[in-house]
C-alpha positions in Angstrom: 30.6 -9.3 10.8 28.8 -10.3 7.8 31.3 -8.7 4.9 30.0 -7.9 1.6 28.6 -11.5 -0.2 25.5 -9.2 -1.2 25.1 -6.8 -4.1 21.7 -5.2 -2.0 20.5 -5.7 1.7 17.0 -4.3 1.6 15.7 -3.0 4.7 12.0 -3.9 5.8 10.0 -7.3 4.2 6.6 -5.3 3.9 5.5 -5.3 0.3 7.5 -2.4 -0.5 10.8 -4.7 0.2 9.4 -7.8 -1.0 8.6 -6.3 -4.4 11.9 -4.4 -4.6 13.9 -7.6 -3.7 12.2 -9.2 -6.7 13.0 -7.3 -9.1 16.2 -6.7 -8.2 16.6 -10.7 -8.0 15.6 -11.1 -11.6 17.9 -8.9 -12.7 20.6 -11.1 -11.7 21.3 -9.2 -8.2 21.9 -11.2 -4.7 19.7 -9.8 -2.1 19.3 -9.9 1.5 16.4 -8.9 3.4 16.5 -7.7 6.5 13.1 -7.2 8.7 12.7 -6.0 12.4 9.6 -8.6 13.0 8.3 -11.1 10.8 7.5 -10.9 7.0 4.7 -8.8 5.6 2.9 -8.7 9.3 2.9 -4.3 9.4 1.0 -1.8 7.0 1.0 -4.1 4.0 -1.1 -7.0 5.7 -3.5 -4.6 7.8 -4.8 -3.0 4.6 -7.8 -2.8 2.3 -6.1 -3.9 -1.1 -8.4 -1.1 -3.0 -6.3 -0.5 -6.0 -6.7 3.0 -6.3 -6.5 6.2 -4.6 -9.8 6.5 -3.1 -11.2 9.6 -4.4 -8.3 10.4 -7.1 -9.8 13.8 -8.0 -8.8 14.7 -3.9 -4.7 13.8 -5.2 -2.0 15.5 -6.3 -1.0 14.1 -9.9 2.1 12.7 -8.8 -0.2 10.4 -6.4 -2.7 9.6 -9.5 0.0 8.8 -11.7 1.8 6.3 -9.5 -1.1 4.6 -8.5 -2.9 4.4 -12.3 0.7 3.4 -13.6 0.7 0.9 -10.9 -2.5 -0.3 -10.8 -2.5 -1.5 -14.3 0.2 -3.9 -13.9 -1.5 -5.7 -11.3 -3.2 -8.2 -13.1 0.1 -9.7 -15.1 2.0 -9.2 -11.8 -0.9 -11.7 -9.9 -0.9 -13.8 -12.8 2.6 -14.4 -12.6 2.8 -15.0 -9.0 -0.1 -17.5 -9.6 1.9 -19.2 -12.0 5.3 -19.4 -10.0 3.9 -19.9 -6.7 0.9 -21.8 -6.9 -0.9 -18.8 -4.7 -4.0 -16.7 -5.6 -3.8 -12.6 -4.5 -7.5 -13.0 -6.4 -7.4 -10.2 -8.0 -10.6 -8.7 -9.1 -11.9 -5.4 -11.0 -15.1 -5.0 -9.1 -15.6 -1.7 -9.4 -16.3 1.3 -6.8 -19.6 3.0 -5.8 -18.6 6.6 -4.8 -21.4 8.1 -2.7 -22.1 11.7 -1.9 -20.7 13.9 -0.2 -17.3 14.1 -2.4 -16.3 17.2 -4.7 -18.6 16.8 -7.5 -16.8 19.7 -10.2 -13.6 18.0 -9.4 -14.8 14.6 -9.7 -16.0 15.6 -13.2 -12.7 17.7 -14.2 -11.4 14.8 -13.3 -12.9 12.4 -15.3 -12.6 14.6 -18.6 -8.5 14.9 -18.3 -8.4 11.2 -17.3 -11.0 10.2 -20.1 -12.7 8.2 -17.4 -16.1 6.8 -18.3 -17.5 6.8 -14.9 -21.1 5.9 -14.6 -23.7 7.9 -12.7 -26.5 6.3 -10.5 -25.2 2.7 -10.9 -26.2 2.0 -8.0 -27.9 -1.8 -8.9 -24.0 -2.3 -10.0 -22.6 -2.6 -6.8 -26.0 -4.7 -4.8 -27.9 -7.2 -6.0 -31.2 -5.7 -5.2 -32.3 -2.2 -4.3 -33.5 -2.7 -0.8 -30.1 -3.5 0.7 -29.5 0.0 0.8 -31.1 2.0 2.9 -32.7 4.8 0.8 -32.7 7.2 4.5 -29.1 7.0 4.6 -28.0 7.3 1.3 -28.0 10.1 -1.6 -28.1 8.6 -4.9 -28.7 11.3 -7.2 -24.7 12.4 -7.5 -23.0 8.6 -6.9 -20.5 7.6 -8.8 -19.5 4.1 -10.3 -16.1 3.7 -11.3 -15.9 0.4 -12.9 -12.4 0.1 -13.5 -11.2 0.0 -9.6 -9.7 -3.8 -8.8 -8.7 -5.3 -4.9 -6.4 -7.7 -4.3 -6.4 -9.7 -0.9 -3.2 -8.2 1.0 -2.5 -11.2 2.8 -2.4 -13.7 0.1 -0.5 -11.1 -2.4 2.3 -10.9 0.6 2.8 -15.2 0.7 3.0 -15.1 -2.8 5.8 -12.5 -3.0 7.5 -14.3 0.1 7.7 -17.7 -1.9 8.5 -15.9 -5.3 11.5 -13.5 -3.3 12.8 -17.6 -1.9 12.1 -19.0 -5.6 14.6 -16.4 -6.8 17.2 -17.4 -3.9 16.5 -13.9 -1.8 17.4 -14.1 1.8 15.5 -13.0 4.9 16.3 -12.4 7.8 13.4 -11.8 10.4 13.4 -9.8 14.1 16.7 -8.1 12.6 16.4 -4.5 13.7 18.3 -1.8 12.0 20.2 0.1 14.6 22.8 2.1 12.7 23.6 3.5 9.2 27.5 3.7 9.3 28.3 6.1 6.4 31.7 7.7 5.3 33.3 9.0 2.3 29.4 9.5 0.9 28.8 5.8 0.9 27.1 3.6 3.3 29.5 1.2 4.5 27.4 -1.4 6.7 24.4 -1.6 9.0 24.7 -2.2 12.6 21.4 -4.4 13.7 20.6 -6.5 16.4 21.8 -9.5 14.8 24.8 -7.8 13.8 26.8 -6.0 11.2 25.6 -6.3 7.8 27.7 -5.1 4.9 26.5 -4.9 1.2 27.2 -2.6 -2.5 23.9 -1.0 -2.3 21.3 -0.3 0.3 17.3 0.5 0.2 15.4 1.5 2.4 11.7 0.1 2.4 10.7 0.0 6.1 7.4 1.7 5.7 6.6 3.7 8.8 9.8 3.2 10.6 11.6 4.7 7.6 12.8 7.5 8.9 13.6 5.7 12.1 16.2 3.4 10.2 17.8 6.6 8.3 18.5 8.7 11.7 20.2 11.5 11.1 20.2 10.6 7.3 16.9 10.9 7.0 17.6 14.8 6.7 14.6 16.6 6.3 12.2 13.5 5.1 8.6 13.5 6.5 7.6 9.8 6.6 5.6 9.0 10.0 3.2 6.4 11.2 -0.6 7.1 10.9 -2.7 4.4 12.3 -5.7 2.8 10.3 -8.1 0.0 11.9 -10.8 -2.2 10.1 -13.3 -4.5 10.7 -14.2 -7.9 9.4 -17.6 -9.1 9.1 -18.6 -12.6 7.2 -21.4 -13.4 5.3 -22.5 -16.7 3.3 -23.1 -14.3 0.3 -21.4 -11.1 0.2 -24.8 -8.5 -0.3 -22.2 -6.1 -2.3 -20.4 -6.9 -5.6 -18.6 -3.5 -6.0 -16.6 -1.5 -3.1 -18.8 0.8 -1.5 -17.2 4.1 -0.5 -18.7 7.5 1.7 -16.4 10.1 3.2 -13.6 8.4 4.5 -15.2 4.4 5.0 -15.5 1.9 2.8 -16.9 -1.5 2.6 -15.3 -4.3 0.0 -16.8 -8.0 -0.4 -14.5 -10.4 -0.8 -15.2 -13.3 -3.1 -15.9 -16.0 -0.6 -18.7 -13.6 1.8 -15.9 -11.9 4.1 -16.6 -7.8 3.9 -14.0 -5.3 5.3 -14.8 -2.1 6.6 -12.4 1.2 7.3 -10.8 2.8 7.6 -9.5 5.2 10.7 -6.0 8.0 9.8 -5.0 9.0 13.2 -1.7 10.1 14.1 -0.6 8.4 17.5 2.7 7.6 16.9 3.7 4.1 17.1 0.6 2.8 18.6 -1.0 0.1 17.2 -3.7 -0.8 19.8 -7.2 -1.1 18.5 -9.8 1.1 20.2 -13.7 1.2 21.0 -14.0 4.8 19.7 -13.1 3.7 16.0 -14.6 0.7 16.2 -18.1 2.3 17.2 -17.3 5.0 14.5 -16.7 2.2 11.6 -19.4 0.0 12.7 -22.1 2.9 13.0 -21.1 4.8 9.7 -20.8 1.0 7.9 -24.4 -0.3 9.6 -26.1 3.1 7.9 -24.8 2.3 4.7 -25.5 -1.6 4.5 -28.5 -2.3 7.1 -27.5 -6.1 7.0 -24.3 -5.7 9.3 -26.7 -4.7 12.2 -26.4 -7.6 14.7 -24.1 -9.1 12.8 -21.2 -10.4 14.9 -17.8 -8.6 14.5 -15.4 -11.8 13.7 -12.0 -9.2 13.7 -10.6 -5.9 14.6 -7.2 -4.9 13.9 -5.2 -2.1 13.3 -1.7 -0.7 11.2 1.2 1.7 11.0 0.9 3.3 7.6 3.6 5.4 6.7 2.7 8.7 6.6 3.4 11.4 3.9 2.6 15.0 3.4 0.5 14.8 0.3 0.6 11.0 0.1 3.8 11.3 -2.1 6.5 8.6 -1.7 10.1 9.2 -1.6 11.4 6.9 -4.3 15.0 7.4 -5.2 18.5 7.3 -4.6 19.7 8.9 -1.1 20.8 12.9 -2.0 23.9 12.6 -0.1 24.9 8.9 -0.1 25.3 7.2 -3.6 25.0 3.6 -2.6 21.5 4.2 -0.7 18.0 4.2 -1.8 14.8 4.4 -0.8 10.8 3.0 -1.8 8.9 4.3 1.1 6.1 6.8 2.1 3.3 4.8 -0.1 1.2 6.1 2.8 -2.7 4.8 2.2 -1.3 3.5 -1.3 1.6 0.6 -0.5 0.1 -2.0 -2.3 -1.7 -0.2 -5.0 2.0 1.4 -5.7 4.0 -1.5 -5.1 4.4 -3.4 -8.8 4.9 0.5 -9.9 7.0 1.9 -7.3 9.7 -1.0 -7.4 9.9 -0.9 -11.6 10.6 2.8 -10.7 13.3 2.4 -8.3 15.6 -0.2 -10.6 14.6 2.1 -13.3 17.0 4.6 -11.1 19.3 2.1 -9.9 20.4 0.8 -13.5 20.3 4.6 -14.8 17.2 3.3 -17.3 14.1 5.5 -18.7 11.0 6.2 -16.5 7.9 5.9 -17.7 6.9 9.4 -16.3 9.1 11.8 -14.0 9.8 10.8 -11.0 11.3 13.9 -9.7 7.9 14.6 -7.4 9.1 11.8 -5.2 12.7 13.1 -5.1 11.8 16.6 -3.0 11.6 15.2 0.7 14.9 15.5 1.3 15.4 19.3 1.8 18.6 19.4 0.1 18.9 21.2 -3.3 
């Protein structure tokens, strides 16, 4: 048994756990990670790294909040993993092209209480030249430009937080499966995993779709379950887009070196994580209509992820209702790495009983306990 040599074990090494761990590591804290398969490989990798809610004016305001809070740290956060591990998330405002059909009035209610200065028509901000988009297909009368939106390459952002979490003496632990909270006296006491029992001060939970899993029965009344998303990659010498290009629910985003992405599926199959013809026909016809180049174009990868699901995309961010020594930073749902800088600050806001920037009791109701 591994007795307590830890002030926090933090369950799951997506980017969730690997931002928590940090911050908790610079605040003086020892920290053990433990992860049921390898590092960053789930949700946080198979994502689009769009750093915003999609359409924000479809959201709650406790989603908008979190992610515009969040989203403006991310270029000091990049920055200075750049600087302390030598490893570009490349970062980038490029901007988002919002085509029709979306909910015009509450796009533009929207824009007035956010004090947004969205642009209308821009289309010749997001392609070089006119022609690449295929004027059949598209309705440019009521598209949007919102030039503020930035992406960050969810791969590279997760090896940089990996070798900042080791700079700042963080353990993990990899293919260590949570089997067991044992709890008594309204405290956790260990974890029983299948490497063994792992004791600790304090406890969080950032295991992403298999949150609720982990709790068991301490998961109460907490909705988090896994929704599945796939994407395509395609590759091109010169990326024909310079903004993210989004209609309904797909999207295209260039990348800086030619690769584009395209998604994404929300289906709710449980812990499947198999990619499927039906979505990859769906992506690749919806994505071929709105940029004409990808016809032919060979597919160079398909994959798929477990986000974890939320009713209202709303995250459960806080200590445990019943158990004082447990937290949780989970339920990000489409949003992990847009709320990831924002959603750890949060939580050790809570943990050393500090001020929030915002209240953060909307992400406090899952439980079902008053």
């Amino acid at each position: 048994m591994n007795e307590v040599t830890q002030d926090f074990i933090v369950v799951g090494a997506g980017v969730m756990g690997l931002a928590t761990a940090a911050q908790l590591l610079k605040e003086g804290a020892t920290v053990t990670i433990l992860e049921r398969a390898k590092v960053g490989q789930e949700s946080s990798w198979a994502g689009g790294g769009i750093l915003s809610a999609l359409c924000p004016w479809d959201y709650p305001d406790s989603v908008t909040q979190l992610t515009e809070y969040s989203a403006a740290m991310f270029s000091a956060w990049v920055a200075e993993l750049y600087a302390s591990t030598g490893i570009d998330a490349e970062y980038v405002v490029s901007g988002m092209l919002v085509l029709p059909p979306y909910h015009i009035e509450a796009a533009q209610r929207w824009e007035r209480s956010h004090r947004v200065n969205a642009e209308a028509d821009a289309l010749t901000q997001s392609v070089p030249l006119s022609e690449q988009i295929d004027p059949l297909h598209l309705t440019m009368e009521h598209s949007l430009f919102l030039p503020h939106i930035a992406q960050v390459r969810n791969p590279r952002l997760l090896r940089a937080l990996y070798h900042q979490v080791g700079q700042l003496g963080g353990r993990i632990i990899e293919h260590c499966e949570v089997q067991e909270i044992i709890a008594q006296h309204h405290r956790v006491h260990s974890l029983r995993t299948s490497c063994g029992k792992y004791c600790a001060a304090d406890f969080v939970i950032t295991a992403g779709a298999w949150s609720k899993q982990v709790l068991g029965k301490h998961a109460l009344s907490l909705e988090i379950k896994p929704i599945r998303g796939q994407m395509l990659l395609y590759k091109f010498e010169e990326s024909p887009l310079r903004s993210i290009l989004l209609q309904g629910d797909v999207y295209l985003i260039p990348r800086r070196d030619g690769h584009l992405l395209v998604g994404s599926t929300l289906e709710d199959v449980g812990f499947n994580k198999q990619t499927t013809l039906a979505a990859h026909e769906h992506l690749s016809g919806r994505a071929q209509k709105l940029l004409p180049q990808l016809k032919g174009r060979p597919l160079i990868k398909h994959w798929a992820g477990l986000r974890p699901g939320s009713p209202h995309n709303i995250p459960a961010i806080g200590r445990h209702p019943l158990l004082n020594n447990l937290f949780i930073n989970s339920g990000q749902f489409r949003y992990g790495v847009t709320m990831a800088p924002g959603s750890a600050k949060m939580l050790l806001n809570e943990i050393m009983g500090r001020a929030q920037p915002f209240d953060i009791s909307p992400y406090q109701k899952g439980w079902g306990v008053d």
